[in-house]
N, C-alpha and C positions, 0 to 999 in steps of 0.2 A: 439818511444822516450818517455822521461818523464821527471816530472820536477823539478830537487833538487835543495836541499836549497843551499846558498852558504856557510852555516857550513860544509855539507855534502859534497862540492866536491872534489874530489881528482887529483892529475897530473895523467894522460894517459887518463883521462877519454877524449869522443869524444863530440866535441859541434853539437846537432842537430840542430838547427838553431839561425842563426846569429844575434848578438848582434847588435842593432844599439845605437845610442846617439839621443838626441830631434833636430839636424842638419841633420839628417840621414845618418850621416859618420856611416860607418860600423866599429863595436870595436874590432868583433869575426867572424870569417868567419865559415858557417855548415862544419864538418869535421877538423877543428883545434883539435887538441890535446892538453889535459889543462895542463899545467906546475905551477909549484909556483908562480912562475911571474905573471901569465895570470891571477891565481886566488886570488892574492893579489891588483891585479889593480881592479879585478871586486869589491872587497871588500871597497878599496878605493872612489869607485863611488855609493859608496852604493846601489847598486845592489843588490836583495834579494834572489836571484837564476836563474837557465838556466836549457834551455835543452837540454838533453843529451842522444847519443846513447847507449846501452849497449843489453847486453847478455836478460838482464830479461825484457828489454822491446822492444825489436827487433819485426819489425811488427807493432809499434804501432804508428794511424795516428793522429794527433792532426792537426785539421782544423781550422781556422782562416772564419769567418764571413765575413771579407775584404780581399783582397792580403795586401802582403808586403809593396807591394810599395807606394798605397795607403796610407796604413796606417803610413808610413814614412814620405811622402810628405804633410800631414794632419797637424803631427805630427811637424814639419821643418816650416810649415806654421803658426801654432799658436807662436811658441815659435820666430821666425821674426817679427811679424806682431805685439807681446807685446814689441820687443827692439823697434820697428818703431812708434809706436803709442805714447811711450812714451815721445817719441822727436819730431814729428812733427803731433799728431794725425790723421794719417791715414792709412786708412783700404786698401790694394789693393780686394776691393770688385770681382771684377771677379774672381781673381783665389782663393777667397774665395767658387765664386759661381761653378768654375770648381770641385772643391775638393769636395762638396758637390754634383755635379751631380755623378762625379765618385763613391762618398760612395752607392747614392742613386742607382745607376744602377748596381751594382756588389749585393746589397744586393737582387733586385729583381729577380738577375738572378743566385743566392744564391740557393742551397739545404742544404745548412750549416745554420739552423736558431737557432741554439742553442749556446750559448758562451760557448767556454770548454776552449781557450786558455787564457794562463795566462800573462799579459801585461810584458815586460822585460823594466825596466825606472829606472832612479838613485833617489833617494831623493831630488836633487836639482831641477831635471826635472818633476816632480811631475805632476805641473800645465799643462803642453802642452800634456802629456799621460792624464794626465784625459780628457782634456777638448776634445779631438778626443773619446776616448773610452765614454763620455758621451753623443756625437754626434751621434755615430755609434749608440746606446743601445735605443736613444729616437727615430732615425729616425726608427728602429726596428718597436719598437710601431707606430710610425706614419702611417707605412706598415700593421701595423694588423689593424689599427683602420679605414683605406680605405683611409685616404687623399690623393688629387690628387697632380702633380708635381709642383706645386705651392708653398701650402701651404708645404709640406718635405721641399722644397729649406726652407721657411722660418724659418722652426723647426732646419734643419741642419744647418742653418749660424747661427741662433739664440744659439744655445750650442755648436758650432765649438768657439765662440766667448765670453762663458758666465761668463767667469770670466776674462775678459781684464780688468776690472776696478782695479785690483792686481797690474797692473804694479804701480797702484798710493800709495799704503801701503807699508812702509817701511819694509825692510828685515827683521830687530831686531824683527816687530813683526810677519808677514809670517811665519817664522823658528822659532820662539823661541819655546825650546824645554818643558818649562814649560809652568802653568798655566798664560793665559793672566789676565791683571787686568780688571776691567770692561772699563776705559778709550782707553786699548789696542781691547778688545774685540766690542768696539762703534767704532771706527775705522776700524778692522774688516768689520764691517759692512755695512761701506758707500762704500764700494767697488759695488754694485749693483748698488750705484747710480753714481756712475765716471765712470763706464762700460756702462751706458746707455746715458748719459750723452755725449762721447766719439765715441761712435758709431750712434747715432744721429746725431753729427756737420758734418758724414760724408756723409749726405743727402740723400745720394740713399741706403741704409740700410734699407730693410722693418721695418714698427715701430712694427711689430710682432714678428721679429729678437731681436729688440731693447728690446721690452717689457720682453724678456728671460730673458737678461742678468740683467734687473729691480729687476723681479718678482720672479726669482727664487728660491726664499728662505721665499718668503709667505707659511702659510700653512694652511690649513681648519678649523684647530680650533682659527685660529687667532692669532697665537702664534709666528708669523714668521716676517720677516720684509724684505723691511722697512717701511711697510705701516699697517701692522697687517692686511691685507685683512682675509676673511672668506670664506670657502666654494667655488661654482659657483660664487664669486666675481673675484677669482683669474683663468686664462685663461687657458685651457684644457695645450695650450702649456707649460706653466710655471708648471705646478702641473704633467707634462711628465717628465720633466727636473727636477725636485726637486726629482722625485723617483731616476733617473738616478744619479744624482750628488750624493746625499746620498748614493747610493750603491756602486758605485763606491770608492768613500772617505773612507767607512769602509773596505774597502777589501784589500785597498793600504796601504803601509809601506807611515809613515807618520815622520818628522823629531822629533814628541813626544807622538809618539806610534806606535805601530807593530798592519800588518792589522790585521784584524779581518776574522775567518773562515768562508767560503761561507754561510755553513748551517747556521751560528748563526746571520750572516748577513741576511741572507733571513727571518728568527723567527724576529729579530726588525724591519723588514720592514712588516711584516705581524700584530706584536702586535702596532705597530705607525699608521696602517690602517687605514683611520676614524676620527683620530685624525692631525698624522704630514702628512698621505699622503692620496689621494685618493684612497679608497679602490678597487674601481672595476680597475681603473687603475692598482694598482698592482698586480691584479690575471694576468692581459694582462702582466706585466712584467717578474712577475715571469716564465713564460710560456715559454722564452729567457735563462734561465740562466740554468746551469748545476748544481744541486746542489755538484755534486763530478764530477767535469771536468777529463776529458781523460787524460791521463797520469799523477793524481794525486796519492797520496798515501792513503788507508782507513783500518781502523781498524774492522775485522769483530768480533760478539760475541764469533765466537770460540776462539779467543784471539789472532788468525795471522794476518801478516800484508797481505794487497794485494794493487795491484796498478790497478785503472779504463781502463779497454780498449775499450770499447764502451757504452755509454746510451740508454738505454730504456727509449724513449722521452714517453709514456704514463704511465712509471710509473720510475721517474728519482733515487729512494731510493736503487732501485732494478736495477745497470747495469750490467755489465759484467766484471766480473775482475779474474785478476791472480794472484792466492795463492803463496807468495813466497814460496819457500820451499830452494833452497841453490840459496841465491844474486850471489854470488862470482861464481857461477859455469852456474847460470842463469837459474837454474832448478824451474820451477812454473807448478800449475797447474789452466786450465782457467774455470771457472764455468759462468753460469747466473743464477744470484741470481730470475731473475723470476722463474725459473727450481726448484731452490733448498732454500725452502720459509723459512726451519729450522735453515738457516743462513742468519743474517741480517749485516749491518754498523751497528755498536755502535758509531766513533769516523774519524777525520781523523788525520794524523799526516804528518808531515813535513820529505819528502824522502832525 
């Protein structure tokens, strides 16, 4: 399979796997056949693309770091748990604390520790795919960095929850597709403390949980809020979650900008080092991420296009991919670029 945009797609083509919504109502079922209809509703819900079986990329396995289901029921949880909160402040803490064992046990029993696949969410639904795909990325790190089942739970409910304090910011500015004013953007900002605030009253909430959804936007040179911490002031957990939430945020279709490419995402978290993030943390992050995920599309210098079918986790610049040579017929040829050093990625482009 692989994964086209939704400019690119066309009726017959086959859906590889299944569309959910942020309730986990399923939208698209794997193997539906897309028709005008299917792909003007996907459009509708602003939807950025799917995946898809076809001729040129038959064989090809895009693995998921979580299951499905998981990642749905996460997913279903957050975006209930912001309607519920908003009206009677609370948290149902346990099957918070389930969702989070479950992330945390599938990951340690994971051979899949690299992120290749690509999140499928609407633009309204934003918040609830981040705030799970933020959870997943940090308890990651919490796995490389040795924490015991403890302290993950509280890293995992801590970012499963880190942006509840939105439910209290008005739509108009959430969504607004332009430049906020500075008054809209101070508002913006006290969302860290209605989220901590919020998940505090609900008592049995670790305050290291709590402290997440505070801190998460402090950053080392002080420049972050809402307290301007520095450095070793700001807590290993929060300065985890702050790489996580920022990469995250740039990669996603946002309602007033289009994400941003992985590579050029991974370059500003590497030049913000030091500065907006902990350095040594992000070499641990970047470690996680694909820089050209499996069944994307990449541009080699020879000037063809090819699409990724496997990574070289000790050297991710250099994977495996297939030279189109006729789409329409599904005629490619598969090289690995470790093998063949005279060809490199220059680019990727949108399939």
């Amino acid at each position: 399979m692989r994964f086209i945009s939704i400019y690119n797609l066309k009726p017959g083509m086959v859906v590889a796997k299944a569309v959910y919504n942020a309730e986990g109502q399923m939208l698209l079922n794997k193997d539906v056949v897309l028709t005008d209809s299917y792909i003007g509703r996907l459009k509708e819900l602003g939807i950025s693309g799917i995946y898809i079986e076809d001729n040129i990329s038959q064989g090809i396995v895009i693995k998921d770091v979580i299951s499905d289901e998981t990642r749905e029921k996460a997913r279903a949880f957050v975006k209930s748990t912001m309607k519920q909160i908003s009206v009677n402040r609370h948290v149902d803490v346990q099957k918070a604390r389930e969702i989070v064992d479950s992330i945390i046990d599938e990951l340690l029993d994971s051979h899949e520790m690299l992120v290749n696949l690509q999140d499928i969410r609407t633009k309204d639904e934003y918040t609830f795919g981040h705030c799970v795909n933020v959870s997943v990325l940090s308890l990651m790190m919490g796995i490389a960095l040795g924490y015991d089942r403890m302290k993950l739970r509280e890293l995992g409910t801590g970012t499963l929850l880190h942006d509840i304090g939105k439910v209290c910011i008005p739509d108009s500015i959430l969504k607004k597709p332009g430049k906020l004013t500075k008054d809209e953007f101070d508002e913006i900002k006290r969302h860290t403390i209605y989220g901590y605030q919020m998940l505090k009253e609900n008592g049995n909430i670790s305050g290291y949980s709590c402290y997440i959804a505070l801190c998460h936007h402090e950053r080392p040179d002080g420049k972050g809020y809402p307290f301007g911490l520095k450095g070793d002031n700001i807590h290993q957990l929060a300065r985890i979650t702050a790489i996580c939430d920022v990469y995250d945020a740039l990669t996603s279709d946002r309602v007033y900008r289009s994400k941003m490419k992985i590579p050029d995402a991974v370059e500003y978290l590497k030049s913000m080092a030091m500065s907006q993030f902990d350095y040594d943390l992000v070499k641990i992050f970047l470690k996680f991420i694909a820089l050209y995920p499996v069944g994307s599309g990449v541009v080699l210098n020879t000037g063809q296009k090819a699409i990724v079918v496997r990574n070289n986790p000790e050297m991710q610049n250099r994977p495996v991919v297939r030279i189109i040579k006729d789409e329409q017929n599904g005629d490619y040829e598969e090289i690995d670029l470790m093998e063949h050093l005279s060809v490199f990625i220059v680019d990727t482009y949108e399939v």
